[in-house]
Backbone as CSV, one residue per row, in Angstrom:
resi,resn,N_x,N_y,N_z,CA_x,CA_y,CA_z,C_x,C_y,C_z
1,UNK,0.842,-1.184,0.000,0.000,0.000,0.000,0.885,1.245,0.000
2,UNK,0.582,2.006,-1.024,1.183,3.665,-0.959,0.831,4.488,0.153
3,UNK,1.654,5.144,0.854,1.866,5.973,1.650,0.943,7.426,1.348
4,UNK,0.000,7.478,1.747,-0.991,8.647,1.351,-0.361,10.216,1.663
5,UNK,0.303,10.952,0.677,1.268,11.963,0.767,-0.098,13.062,1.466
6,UNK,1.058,14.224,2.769,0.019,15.063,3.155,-0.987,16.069,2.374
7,UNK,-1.868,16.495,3.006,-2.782,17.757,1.938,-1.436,18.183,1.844
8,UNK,-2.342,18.774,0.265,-1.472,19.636,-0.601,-0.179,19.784,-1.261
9,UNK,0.377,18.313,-0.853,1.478,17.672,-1.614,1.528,17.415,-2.692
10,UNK,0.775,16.599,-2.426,0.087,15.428,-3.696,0.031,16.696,-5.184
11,UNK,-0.775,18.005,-4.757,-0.843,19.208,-5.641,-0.496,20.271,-5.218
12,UNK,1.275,20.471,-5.514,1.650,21.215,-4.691,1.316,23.254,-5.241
13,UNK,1.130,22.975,-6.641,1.066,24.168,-7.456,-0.359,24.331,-7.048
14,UNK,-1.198,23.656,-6.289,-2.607,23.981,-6.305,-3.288,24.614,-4.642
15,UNK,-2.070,23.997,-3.985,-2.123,24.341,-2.158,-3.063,25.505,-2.048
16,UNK,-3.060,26.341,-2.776,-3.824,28.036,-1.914,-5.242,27.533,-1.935
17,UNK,-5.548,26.892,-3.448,-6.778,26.325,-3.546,-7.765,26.016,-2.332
18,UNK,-9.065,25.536,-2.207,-10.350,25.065,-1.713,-9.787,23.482,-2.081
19,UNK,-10.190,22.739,-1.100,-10.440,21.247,-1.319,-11.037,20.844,-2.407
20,UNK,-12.233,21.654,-2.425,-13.059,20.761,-3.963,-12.522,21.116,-4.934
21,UNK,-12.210,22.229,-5.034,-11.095,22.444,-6.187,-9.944,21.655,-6.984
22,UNK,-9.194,21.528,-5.704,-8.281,20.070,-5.568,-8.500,18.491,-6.275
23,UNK,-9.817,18.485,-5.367,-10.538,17.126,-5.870,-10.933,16.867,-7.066
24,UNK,-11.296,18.493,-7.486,-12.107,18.384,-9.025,-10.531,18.198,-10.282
25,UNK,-9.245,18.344,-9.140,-8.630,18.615,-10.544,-7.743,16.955,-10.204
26,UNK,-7.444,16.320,-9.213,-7.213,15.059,-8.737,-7.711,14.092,-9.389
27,UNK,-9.548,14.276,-9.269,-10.576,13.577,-10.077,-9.811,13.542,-11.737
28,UNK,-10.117,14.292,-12.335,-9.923,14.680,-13.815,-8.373,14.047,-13.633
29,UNK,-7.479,14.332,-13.345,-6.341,13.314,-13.547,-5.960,12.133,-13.908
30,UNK,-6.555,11.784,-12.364,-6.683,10.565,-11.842,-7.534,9.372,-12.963
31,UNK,-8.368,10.060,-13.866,-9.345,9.645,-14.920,-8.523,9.927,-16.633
32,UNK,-7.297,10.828,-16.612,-6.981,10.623,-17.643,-7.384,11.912,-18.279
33,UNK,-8.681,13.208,-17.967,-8.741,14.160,-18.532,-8.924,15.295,-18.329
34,UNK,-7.970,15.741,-17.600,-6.857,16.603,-17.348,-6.470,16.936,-18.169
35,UNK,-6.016,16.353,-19.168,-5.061,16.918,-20.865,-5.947,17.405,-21.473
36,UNK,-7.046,16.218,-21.694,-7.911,16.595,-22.546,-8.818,18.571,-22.168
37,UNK,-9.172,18.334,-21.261,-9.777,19.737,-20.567,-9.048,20.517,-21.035
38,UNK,-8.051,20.631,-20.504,-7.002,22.050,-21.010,-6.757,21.720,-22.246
39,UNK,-6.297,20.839,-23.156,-6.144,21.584,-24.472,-7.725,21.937,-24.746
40,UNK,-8.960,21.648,-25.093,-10.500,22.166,-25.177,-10.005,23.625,-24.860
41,UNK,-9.981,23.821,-23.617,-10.095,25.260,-23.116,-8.926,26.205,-23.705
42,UNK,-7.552,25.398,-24.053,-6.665,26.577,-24.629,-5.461,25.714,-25.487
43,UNK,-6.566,25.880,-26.776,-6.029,25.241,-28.241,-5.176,26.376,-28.677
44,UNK,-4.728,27.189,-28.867,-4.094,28.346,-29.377,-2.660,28.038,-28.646
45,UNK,-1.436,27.388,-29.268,-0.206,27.872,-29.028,0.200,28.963,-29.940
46,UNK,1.701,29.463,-29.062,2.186,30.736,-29.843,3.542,30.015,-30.274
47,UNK,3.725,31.582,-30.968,5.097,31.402,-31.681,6.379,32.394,-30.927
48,UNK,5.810,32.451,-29.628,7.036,33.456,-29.157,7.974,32.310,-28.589
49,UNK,9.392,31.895,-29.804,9.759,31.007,-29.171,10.952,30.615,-29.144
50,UNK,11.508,32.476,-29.051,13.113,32.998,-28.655,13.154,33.802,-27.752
51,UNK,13.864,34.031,-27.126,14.071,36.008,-26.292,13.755,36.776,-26.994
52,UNK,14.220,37.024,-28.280,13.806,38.348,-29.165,12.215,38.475,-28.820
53,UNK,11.636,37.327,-29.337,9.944,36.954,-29.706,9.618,37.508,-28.464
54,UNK,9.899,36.824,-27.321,9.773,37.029,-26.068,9.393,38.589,-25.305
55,UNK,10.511,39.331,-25.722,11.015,40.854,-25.442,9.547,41.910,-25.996
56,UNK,9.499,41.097,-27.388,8.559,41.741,-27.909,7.032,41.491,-27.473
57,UNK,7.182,40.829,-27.135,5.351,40.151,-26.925,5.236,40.680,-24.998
58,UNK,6.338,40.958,-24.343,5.794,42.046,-23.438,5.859,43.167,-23.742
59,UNK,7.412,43.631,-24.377,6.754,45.647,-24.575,5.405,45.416,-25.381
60,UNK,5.286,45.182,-25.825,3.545,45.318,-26.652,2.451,45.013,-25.697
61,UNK,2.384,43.763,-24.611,1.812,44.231,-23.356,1.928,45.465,-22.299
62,UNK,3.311,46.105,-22.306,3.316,47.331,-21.055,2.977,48.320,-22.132
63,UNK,3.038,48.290,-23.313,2.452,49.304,-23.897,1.255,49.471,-24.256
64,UNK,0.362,48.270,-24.378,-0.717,48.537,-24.782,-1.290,49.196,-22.728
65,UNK,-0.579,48.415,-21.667,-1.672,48.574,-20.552,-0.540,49.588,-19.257
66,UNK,0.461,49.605,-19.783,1.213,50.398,-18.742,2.793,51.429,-19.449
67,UNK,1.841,52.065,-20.194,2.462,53.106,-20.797,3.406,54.037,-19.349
68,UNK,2.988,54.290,-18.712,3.859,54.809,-17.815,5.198,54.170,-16.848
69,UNK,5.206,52.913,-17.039,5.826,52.380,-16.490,7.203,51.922,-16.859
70,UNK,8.057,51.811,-16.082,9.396,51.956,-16.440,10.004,51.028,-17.478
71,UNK,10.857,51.009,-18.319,10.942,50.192,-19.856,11.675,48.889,-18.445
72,UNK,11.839,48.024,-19.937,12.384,46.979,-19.667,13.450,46.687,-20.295
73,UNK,14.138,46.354,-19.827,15.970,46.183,-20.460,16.051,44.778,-20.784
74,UNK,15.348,43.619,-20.460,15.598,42.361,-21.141,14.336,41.750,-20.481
75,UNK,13.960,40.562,-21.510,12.938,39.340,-20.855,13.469,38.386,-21.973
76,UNK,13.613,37.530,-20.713,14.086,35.934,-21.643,13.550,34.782,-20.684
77,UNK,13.296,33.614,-21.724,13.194,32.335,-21.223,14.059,32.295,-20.346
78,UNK,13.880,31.644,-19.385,15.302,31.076,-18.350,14.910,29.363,-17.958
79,UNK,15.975,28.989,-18.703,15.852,27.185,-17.794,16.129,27.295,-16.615
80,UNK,16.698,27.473,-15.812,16.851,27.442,-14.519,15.739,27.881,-13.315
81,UNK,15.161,28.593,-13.951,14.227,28.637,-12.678,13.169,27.520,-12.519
82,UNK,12.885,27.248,-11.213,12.836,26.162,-10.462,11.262,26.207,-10.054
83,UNK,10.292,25.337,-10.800,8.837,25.392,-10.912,8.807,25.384,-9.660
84,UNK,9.058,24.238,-9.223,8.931,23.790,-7.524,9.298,24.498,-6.830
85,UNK,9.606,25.542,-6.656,9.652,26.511,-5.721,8.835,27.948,-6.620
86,UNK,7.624,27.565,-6.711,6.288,28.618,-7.598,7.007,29.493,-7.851
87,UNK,8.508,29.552,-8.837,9.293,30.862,-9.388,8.549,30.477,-11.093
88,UNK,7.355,30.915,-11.322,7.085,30.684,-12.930,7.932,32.152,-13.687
89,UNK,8.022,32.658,-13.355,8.915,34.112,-13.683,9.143,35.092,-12.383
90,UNK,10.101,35.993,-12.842,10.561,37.025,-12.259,11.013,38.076,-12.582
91,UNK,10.654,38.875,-12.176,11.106,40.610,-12.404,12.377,40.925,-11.287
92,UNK,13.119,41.472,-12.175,14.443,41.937,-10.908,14.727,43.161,-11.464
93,UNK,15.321,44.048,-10.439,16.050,45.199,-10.791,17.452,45.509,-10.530
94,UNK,17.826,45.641,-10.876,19.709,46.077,-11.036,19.815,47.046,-10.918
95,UNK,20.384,47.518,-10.141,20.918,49.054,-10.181,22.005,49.439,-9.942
96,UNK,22.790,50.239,-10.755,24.202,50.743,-11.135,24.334,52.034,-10.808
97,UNK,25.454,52.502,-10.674,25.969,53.754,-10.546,26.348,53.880,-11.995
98,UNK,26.130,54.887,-12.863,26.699,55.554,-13.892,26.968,57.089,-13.756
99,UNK,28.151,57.402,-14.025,28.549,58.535,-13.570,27.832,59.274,-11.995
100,UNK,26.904,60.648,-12.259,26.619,60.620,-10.809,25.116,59.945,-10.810
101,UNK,24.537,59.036,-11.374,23.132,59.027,-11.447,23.079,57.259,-11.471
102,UNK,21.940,56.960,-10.317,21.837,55.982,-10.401,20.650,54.988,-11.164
103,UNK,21.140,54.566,-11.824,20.200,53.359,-13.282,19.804,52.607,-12.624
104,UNK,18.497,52.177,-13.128,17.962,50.794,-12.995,17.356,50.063,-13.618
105,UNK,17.981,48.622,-14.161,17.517,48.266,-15.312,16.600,46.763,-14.743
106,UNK,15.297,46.892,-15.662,14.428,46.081,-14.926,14.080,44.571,-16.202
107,UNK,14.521,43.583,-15.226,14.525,42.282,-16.176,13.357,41.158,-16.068
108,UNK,12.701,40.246,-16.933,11.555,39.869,-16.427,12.545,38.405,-17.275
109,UNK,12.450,37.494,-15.962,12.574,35.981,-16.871,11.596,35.069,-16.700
110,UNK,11.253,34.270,-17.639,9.981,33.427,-18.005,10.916,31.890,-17.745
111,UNK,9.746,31.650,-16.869,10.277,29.715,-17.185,10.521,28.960,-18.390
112,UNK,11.287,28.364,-18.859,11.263,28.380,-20.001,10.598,26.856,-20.834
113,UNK,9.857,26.438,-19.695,8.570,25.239,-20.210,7.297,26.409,-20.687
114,UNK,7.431,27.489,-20.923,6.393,28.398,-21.221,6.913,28.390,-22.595
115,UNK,7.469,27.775,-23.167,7.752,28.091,-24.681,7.194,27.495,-25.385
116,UNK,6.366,25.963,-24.523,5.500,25.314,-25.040,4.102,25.312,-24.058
117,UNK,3.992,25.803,-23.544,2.517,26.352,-23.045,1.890,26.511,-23.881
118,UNK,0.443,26.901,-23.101,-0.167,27.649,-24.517,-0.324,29.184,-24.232
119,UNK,-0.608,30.053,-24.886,-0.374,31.305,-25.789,-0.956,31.973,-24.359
120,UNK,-2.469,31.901,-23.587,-2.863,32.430,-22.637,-2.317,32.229,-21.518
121,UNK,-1.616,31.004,-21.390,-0.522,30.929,-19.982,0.526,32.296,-20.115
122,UNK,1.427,31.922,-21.141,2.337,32.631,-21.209,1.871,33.784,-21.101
123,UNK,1.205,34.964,-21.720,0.126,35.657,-21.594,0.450,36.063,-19.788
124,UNK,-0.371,34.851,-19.183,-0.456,35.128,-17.455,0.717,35.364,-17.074
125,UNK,1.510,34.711,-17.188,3.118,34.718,-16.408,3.670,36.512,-17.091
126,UNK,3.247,36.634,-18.068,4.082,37.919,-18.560,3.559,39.358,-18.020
127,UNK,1.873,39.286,-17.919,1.324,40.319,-17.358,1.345,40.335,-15.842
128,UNK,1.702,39.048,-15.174,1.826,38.560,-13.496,2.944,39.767,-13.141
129,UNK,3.824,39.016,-13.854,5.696,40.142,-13.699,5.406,41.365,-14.087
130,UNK,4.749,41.963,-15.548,4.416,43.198,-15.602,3.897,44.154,-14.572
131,UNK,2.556,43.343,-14.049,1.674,44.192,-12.594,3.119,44.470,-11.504
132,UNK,4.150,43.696,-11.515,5.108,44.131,-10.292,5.686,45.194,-10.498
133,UNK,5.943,45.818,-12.143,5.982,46.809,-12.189,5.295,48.284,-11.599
134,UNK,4.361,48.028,-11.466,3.330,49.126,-10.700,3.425,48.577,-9.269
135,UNK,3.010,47.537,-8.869,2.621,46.670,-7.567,3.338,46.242,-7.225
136,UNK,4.544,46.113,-6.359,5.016,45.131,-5.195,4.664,43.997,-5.116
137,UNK,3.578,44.300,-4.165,2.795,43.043,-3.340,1.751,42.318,-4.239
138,UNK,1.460,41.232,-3.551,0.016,40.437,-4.264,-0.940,40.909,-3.164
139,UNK,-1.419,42.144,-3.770,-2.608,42.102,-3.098,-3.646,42.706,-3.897
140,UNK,-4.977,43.385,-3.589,-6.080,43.767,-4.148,-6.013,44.824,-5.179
141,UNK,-4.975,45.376,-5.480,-4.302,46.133,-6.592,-3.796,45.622,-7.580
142,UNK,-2.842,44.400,-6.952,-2.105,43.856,-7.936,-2.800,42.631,-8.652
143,UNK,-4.168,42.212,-7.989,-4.776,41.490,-8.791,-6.196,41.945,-9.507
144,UNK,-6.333,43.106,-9.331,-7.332,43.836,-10.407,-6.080,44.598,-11.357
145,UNK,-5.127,45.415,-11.196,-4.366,45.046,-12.198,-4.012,44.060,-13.656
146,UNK,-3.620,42.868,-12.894,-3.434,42.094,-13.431,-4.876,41.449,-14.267
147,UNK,-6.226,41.179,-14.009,-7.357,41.341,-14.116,-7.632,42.193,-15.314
148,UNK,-6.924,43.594,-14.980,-7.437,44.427,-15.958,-6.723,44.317,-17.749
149,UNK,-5.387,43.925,-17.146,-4.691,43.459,-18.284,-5.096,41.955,-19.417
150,UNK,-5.302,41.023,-18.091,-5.985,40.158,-18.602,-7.240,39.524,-18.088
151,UNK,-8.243,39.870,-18.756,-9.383,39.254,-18.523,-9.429,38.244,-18.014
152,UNK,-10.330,37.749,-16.813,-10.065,36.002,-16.666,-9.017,35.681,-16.179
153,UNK,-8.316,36.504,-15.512,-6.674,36.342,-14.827,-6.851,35.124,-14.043
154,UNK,-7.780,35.238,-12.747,-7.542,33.533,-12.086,-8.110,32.940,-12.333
155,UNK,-9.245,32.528,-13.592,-9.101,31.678,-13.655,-7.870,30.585,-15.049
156,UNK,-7.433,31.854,-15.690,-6.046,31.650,-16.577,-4.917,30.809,-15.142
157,UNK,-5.054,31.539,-14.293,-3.550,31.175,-12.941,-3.892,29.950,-12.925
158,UNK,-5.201,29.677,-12.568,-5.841,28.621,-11.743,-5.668,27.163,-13.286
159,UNK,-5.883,27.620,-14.223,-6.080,26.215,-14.936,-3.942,26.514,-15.320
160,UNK,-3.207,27.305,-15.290,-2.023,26.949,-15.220,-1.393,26.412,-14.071
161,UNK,-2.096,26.252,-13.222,-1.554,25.993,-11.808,-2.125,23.888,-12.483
162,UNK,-3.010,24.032,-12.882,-3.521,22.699,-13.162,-2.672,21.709,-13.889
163,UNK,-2.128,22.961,-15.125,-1.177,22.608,-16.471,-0.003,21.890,-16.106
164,UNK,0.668,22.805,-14.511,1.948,22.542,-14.433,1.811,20.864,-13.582
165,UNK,0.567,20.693,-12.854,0.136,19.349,-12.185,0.046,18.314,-12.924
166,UNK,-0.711,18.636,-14.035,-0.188,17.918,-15.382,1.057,17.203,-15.585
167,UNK,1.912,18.201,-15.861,3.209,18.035,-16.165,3.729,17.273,-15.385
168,UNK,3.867,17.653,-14.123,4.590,17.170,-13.251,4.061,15.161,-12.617
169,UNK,2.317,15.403,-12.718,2.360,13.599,-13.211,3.023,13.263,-14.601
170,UNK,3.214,13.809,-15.132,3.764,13.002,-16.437,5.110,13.021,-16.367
171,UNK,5.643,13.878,-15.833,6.733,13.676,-15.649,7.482,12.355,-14.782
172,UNK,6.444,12.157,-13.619,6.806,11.436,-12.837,6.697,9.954,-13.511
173,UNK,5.695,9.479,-14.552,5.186,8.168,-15.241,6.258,8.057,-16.005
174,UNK,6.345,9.275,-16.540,7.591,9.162,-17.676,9.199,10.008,-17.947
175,UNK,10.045,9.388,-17.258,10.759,9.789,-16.948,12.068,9.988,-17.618
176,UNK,12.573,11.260,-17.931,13.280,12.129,-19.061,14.631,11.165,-19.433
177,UNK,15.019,10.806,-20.637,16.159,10.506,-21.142,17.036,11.171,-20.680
178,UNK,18.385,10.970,-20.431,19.612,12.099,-20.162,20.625,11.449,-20.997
């Protein structure tokens, strides 16, 4: 007999969640359609599927929704960041001394299993990091923000939070060549 892993293990990208929530996405797994659901709900992959592509498909988000906000000096895929610790992207700032004035150049990196997502994930993860531009914190700003940018924001989080549960059973059944 298997060792019954604690709440919220078992779905660790799903923890903030409601129980039935959980169950409803456990259920659908556990049955095989899980895949099926999400591709139905988000058939549209993209083609952003360099840094350049990348770079571009957010300034065209802070411009269409946050014209005031400070440019961005790079966004790239990054392999290294580490799903399992909920880093799906990040915004950082650098700041330099140049002559007497101090710069700050602001970088957004994308996980780089988002290159095969689909088009509205990536989408979430890019406008998520964007709102930190205005917002700090996750709170009631930063998620009507984010909201406002993209329509349907949690429940976009919520079925990527599902995507990556996905993954991560399949990963576990089938396990990567090296």
């Amino acid at each position: 007999m298997q060792p019954v892993p604690p709440p919220n293990q078992d779905l660790p990208f799903l923890a903030g969640y409601a129980e039935p929530l959980r169950d409803s996405v456990r259920k659908a797994l556990s049955e095989g359609r899980l895949a099926d659901h999400l591709a139905r709900r988000y058939p549209q992959t993209h083609t952003v599927r360099n840094d350049a592509a990348l770079y571009d498909f957010a300034v065209a988000l802070k411009q269409r929704h946050l014209r005031n906000a400070p440019p961005l000096a790079k966004v790239v895929y990054d392999g290294r960041l580490q799903i399992d610790q909920r880093a799906l992207g990040t915004l950082t700032s650098l700041s330099r001394v140049q002559g007497g004035q101090l710069k700050a150049k602001r970088e957004i990196r994308v996980a780089a299993l988002f290159k095969d997502a689909p088009e509205t994930m990536l989408r979430m993860i890019v406008v998520h990091e964007l709102a930190h531009l205005k917002e700090r914190t996750h709170d009631k700003a930063f998620y009507a923000l984010c909201e406002h940018m993209l329509p349907g924001y949690h429940q976009v989080e919520f079925d990527t939070r599902a995507y990556l549960t996905l993954r991560a059973a399949q990963a576990r059944v089938t396990p990567r060549a090296d």
